[in-house]
C-alpha positions in Angstrom: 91.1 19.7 88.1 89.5 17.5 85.4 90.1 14.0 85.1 91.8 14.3 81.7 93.9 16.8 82.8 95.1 14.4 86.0 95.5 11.8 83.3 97.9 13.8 81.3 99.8 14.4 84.5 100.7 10.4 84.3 104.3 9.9 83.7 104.8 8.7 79.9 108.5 7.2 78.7 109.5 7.3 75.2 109.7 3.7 74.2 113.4 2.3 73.1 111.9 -0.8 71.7 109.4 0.2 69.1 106.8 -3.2 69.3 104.7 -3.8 66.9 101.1 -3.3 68.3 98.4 -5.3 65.9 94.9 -5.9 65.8 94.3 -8.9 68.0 91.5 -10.1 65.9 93.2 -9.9 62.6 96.5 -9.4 63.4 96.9 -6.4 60.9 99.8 -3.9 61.7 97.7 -0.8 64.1 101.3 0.8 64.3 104.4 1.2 66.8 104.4 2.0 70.5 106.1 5.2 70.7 105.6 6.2 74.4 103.9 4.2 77.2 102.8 5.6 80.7 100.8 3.0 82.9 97.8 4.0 81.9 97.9 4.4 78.1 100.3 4.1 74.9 101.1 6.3 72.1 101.7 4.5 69.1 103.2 5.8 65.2 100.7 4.6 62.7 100.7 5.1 58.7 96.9 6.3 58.8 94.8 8.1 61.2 92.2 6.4 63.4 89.1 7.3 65.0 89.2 8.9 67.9 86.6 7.4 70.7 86.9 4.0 69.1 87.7 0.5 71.3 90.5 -1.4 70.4 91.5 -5.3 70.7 95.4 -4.6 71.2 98.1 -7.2 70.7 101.6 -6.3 71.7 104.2 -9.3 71.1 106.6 -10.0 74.3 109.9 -11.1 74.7 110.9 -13.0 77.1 112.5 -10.8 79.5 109.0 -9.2 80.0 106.7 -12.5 80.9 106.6 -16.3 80.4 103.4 -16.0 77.6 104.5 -14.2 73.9 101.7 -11.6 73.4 100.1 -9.3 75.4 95.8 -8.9 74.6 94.5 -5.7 75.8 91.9 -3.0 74.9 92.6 0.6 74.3 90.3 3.5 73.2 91.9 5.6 71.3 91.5 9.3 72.7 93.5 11.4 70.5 94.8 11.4 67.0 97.0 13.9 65.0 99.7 14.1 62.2 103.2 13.4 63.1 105.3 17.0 63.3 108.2 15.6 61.8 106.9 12.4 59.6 105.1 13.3 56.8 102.2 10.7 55.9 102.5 9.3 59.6 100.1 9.9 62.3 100.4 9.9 66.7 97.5 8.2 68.0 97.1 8.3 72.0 94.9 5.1 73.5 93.8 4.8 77.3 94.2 1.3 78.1 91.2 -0.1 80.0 91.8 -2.1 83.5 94.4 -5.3 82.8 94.6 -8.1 85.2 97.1 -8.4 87.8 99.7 -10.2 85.6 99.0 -8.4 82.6 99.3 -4.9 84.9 102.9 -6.4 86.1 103.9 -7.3 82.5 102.9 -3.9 81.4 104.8 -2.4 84.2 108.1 -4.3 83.2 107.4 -2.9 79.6 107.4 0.8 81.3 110.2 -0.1 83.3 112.5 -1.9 80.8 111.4 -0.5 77.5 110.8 3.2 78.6 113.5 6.3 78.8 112.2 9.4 80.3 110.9 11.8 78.2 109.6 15.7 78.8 105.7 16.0 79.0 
């Protein structure tokens, strides 16, 4: 079995919040986490993105998730394609690279709180 294929295995939850996720250098709109499994994100974005590319993330919190209001992380994307049911909107998955131990724990609330279960 291939590591990518044991990644997909990972448990992903359709997100009921939809956060913003931004550029943490610029703080321009990336798009909207759509799912989140606790090693990556999905997230709804109004143009596609290259796939293999790093990203600075930013995901604003709310209190209920942590005691700081943003969460910094990086994420390379690893997939991209056009929304089925959007038209003009893209699905772009991103493998989130090793967090600290708080940021893991807020990440895991996210999953916990924020997540619904979804079919892979």
């Amino acid at each position: 079995m291939s590591l990518d294929s044991e990644r997909r295995k990972q448990k992903r939850r359709k997100c009921a919040y939809y956060m913003q996720v931004v550029d943490a250098n610029t703080l321009q709109l990336i798009g909207y986490l759509s799912d989140i499994s606790l090693i990556g994100i999905k997230v709804d974005t109004g143009k596609p993105l290259p796939v293999n590319t790093n990203f600075k993330m930013r995901i604003d919190l709310t209190t209920d998730l942590a005691n700081k209001t943003y969460l910094i992380f990086n994420g390379r994307s690893r997939w991209c394609e056009a929304d089925k049911f959007e038209p003009n909107s893209f699905n772009v998955g991103f493998e989130v690279d090793i967090l600290s131990r708080e940021d893991t724990a807020i990440f895991q609330r996210m999953y916990n709180q924020y997540g619904m279960d979804i079919r892979q």
